[in-house]
TORPA-4810 file (N, C-alpha, C, O; in nm, 3 decimals):
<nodes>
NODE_1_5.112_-2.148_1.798_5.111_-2.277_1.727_5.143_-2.389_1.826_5.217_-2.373_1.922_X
NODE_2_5.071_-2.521_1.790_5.109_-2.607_1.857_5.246_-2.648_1.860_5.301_-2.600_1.761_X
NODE_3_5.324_-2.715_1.929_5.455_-2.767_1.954_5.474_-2.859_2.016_5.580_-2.879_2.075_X
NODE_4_5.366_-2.948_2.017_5.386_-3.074_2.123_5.286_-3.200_2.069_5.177_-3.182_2.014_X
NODE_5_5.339_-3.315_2.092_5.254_-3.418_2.026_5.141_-3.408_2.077_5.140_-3.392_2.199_X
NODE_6_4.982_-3.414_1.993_4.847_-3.412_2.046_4.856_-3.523_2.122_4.960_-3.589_2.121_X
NODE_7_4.766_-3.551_2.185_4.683_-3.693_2.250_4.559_-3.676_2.233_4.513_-3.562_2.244_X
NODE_8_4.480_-3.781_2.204_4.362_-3.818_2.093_4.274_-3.870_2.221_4.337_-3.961_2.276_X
NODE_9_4.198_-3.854_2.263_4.075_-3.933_2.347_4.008_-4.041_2.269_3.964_-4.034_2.154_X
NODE_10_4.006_-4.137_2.347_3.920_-4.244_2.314_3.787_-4.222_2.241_3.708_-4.156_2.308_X
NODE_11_3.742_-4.260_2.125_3.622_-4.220_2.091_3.515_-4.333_2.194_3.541_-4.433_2.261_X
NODE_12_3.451_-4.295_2.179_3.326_-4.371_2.220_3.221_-4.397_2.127_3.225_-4.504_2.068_X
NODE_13_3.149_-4.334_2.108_3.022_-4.331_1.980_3.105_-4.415_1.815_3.217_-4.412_1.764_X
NODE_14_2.986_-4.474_1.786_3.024_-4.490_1.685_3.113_-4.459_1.564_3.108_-4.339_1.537_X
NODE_15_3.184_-4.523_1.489_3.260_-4.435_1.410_3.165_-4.405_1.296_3.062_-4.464_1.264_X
NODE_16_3.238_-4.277_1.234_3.123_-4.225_1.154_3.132_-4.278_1.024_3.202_-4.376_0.997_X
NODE_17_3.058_-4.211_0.936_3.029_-4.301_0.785_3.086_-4.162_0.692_3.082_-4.184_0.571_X
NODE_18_3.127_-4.052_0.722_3.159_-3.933_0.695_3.247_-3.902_0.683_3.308_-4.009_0.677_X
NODE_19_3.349_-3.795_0.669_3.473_-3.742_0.699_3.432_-3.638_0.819_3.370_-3.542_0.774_X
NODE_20_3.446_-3.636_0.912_3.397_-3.491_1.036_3.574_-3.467_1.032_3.678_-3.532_1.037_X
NODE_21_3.520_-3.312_1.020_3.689_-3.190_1.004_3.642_-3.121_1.127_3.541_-3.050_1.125_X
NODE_22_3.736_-3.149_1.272_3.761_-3.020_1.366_3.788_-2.979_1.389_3.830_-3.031_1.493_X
NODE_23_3.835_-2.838_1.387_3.927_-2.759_1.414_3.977_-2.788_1.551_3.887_-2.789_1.635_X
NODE_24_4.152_-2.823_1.617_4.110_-2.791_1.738_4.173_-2.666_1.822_4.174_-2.642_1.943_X
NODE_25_4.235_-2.583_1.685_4.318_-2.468_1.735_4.285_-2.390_1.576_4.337_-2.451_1.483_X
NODE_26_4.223_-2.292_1.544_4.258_-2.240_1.389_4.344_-2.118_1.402_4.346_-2.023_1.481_X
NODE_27_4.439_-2.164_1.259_4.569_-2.097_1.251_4.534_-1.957_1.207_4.416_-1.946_1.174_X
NODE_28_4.609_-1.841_1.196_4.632_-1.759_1.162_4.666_-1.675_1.009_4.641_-1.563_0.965_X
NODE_29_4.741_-1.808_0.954_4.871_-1.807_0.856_4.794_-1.805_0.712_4.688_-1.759_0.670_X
NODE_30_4.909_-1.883_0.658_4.813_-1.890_0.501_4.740_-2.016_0.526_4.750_-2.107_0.607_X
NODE_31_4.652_-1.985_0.414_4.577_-2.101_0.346_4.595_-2.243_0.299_4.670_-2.245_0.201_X
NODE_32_4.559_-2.346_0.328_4.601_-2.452_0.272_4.472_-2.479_0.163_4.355_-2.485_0.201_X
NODE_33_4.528_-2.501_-0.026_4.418_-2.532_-0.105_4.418_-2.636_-0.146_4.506_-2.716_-0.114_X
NODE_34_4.321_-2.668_-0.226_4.335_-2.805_-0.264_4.485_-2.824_-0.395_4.496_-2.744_-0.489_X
NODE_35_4.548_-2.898_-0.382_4.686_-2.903_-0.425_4.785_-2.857_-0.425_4.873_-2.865_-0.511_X
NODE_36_4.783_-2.795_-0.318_4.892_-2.760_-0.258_5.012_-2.825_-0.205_4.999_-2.947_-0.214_X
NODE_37_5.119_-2.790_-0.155_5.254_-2.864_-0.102_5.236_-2.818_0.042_5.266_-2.701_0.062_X
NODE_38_5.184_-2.901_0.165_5.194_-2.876_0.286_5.272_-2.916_0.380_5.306_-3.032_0.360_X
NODE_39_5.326_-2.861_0.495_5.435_-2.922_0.568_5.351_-2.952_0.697_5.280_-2.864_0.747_X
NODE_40_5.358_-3.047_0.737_5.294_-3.080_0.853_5.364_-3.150_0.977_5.481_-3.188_0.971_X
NODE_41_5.265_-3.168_1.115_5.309_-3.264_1.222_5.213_-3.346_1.226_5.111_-3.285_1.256_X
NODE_42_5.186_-3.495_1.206_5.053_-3.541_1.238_5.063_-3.674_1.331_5.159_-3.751_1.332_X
NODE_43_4.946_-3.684_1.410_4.930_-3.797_1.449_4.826_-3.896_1.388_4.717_-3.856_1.347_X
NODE_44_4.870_-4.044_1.385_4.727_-4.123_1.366_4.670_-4.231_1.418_4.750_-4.324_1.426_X
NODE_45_4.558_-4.257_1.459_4.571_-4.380_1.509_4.459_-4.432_1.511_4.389_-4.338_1.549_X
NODE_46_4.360_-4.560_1.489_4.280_-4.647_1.495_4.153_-4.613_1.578_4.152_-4.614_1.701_X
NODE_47_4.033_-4.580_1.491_3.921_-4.502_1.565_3.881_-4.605_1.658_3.827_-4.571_1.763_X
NODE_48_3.903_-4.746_1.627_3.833_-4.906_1.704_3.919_-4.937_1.827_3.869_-4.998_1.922_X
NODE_49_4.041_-4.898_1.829_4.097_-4.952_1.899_4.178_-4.861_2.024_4.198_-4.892_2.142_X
NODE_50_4.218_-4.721_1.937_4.308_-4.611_1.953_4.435_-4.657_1.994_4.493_-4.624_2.097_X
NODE_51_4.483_-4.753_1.887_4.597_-4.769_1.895_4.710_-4.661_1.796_4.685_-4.662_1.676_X
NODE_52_4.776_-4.612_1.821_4.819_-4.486_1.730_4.909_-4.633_1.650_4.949_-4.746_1.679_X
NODE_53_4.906_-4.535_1.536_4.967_-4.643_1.409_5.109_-4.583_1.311_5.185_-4.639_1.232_X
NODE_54_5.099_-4.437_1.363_5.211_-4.347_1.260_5.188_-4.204_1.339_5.088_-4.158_1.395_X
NODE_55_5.303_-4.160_1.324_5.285_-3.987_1.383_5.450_-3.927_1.333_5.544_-4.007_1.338_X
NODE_56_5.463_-3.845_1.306_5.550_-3.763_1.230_5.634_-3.703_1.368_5.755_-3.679_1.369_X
NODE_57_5.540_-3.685_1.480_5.656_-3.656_1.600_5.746_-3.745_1.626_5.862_-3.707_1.637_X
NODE_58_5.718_-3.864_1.640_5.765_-3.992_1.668_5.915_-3.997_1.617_6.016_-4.031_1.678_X
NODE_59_5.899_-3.954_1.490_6.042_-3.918_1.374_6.126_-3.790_1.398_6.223_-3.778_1.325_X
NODE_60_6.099_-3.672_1.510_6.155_-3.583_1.545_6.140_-3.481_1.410_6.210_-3.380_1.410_X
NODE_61_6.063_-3.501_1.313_6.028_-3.389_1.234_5.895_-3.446_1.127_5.848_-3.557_1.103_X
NODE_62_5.864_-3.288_1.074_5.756_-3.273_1.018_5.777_-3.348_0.935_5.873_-3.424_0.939_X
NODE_63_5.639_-3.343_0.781_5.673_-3.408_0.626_5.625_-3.318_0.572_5.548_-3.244_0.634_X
NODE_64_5.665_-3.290_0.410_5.629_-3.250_0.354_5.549_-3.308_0.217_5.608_-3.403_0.165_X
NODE_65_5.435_-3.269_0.157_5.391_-3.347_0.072_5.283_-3.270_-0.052_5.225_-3.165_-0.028_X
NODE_66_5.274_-3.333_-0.161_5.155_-3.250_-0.214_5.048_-3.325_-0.173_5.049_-3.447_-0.159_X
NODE_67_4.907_-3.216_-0.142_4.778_-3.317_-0.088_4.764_-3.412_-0.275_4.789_-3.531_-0.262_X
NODE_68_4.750_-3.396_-0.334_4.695_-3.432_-0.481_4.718_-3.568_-0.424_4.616_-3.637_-0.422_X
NODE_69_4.858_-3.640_-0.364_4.916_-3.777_-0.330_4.903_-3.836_-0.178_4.976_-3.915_-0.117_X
NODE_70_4.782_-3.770_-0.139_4.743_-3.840_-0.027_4.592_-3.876_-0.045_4.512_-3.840_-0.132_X
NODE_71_4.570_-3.979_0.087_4.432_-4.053_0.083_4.339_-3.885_0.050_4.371_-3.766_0.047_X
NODE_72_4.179_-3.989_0.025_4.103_-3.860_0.053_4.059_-3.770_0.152_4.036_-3.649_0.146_X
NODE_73_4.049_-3.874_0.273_4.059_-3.751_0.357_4.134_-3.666_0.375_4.088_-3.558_0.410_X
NODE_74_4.289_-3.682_0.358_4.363_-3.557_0.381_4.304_-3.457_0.265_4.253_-3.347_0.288_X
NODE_75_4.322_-3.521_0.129_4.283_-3.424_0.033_4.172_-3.292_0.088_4.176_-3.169_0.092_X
NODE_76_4.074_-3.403_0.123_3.924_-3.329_0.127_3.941_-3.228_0.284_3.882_-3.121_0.300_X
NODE_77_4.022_-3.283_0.373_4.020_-3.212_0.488_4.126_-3.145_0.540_4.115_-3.093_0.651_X
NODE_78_4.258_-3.135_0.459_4.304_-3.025_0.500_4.277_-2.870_0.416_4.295_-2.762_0.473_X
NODE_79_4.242_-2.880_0.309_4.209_-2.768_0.201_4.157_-2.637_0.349_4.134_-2.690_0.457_X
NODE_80_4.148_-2.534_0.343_4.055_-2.436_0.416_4.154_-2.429_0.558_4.157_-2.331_0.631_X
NODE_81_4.207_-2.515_0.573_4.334_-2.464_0.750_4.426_-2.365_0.695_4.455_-2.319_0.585_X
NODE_82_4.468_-2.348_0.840_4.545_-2.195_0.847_4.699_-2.282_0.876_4.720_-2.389_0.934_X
NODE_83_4.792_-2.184_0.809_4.913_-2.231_0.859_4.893_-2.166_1.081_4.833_-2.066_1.121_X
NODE_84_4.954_-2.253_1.151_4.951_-2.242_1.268_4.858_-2.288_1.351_4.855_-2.266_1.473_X
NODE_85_4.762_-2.365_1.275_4.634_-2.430_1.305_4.673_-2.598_1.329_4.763_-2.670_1.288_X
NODE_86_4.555_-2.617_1.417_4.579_-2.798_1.440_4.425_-2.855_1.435_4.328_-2.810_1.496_X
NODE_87_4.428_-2.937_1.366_4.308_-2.991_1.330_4.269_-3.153_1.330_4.363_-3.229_1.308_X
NODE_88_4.155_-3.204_1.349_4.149_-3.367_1.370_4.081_-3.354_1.276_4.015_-3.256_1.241_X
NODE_89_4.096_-3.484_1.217_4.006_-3.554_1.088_4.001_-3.660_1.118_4.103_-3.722_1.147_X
NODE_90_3.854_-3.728_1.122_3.804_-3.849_1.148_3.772_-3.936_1.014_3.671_-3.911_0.947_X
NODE_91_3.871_-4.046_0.974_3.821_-4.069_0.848_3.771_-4.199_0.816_3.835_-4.291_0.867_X
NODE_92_3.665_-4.235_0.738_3.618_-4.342_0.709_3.681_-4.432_0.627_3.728_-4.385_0.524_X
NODE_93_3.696_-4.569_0.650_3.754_-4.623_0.493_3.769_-4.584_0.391_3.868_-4.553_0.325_X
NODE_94_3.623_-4.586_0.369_3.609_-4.519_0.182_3.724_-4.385_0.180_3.785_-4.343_0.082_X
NODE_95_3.727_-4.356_0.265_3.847_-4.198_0.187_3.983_-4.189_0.279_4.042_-4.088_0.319_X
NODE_96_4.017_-4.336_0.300_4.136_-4.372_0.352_4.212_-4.490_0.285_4.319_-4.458_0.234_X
NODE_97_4.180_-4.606_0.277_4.267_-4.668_0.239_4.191_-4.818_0.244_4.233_-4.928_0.280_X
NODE_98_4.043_-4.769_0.185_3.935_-4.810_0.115_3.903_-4.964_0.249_3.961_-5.015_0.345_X
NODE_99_3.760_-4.982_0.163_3.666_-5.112_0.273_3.712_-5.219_0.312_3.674_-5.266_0.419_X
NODE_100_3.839_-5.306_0.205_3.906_-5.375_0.211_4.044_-5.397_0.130_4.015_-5.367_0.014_X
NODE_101_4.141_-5.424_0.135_4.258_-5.428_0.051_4.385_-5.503_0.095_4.366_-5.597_0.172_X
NODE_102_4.488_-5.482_0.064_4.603_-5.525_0.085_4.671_-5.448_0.149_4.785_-5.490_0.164_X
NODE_103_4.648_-5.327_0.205_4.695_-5.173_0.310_4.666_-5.248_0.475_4.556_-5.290_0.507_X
NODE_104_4.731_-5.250_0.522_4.694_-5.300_0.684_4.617_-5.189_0.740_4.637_-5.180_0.861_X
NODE_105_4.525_-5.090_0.690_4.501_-4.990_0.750_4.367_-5.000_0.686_4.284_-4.919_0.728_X
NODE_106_4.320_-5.103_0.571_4.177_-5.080_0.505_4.083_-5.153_0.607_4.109_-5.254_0.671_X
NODE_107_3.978_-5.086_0.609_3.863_-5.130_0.637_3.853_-5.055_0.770_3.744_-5.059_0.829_X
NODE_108_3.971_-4.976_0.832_3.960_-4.893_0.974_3.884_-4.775_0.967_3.858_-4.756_0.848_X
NODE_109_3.845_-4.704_1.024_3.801_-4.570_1.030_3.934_-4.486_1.091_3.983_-4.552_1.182_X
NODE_110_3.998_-4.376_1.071_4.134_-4.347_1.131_4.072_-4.167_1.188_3.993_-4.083_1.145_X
NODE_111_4.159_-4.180_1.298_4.174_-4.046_1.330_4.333_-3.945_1.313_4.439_-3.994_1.352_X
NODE_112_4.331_-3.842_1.269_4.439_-3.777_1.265_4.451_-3.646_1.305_4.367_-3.574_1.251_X
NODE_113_4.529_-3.589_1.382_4.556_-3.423_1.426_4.655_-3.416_1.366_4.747_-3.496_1.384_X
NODE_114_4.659_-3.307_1.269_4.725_-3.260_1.176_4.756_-3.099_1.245_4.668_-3.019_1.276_X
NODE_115_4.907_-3.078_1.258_4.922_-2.949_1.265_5.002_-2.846_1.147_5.123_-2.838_1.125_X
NODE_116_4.929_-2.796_1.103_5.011_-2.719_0.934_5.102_-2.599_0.962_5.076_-2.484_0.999_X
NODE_117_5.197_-2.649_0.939_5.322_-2.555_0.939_5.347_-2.466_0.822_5.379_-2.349_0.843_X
NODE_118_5.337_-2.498_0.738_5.340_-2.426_0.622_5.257_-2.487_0.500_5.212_-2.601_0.491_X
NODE_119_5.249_-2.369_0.395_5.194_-2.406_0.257_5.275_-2.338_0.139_5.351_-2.241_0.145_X
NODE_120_5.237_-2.419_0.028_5.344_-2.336_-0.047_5.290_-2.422_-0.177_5.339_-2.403_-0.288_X
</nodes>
């Protein structure tokens, strides 16, 4: 399992209009489903700019959460990981924190490496 904060490469290409899920380590462990309670490490940060904006290392520990109460991309893209797995999700507005709003984070495309520690 991972144990160390990711670092994210600069995208280049366009950001996408999609959610793209990549594995960049797949776990072993259990399953993460859709509504589940997952414990995670994540990083995030600004597909335009790559300015990181939030990361759970930063805080010296994981979170725990049900997906049901997160944006859609987490919903839609952590379901199918392995506990011990680390994964990036590239997410579009629409299933983040929508095209425009009152969220300092709408209208971005975001990237996140998510590493799943547990499910339950």
């Amino acid at each position: 399992m991972e144990l160390s904060k990711p670092e994210i490469d600069f995208p280049t290409d366009p950001a996408p209009t999609e959610l793209v899920i990549r594995d960049i380590t797949v776990g072993e462990g259990a399953e993460a489903v859709a509504g589940a309670r997952v414990t995670v490490h994540y990083l995030g940060v600004d597909y335009a700019s790559g300015e990181q904006f939030d990361a759970s290392w930063d805080r010296g520990e994981p979170i725990e959460f049900p997906l049901a109460g997160l944006i859609q991309g987490w919903q839609d893209g952590i379901p199918g990981m392995r506990v011990g797995g680390r994964r990036e999700l590239v997410i579009p507005p629409r299933y983040a924190y929508g095209e425009n709003g009152r969220h300092q984070l709408a209208g971005r495309t975001l990237i996140f490496v998510i590493d799943l520690l547990s499910v339950r």
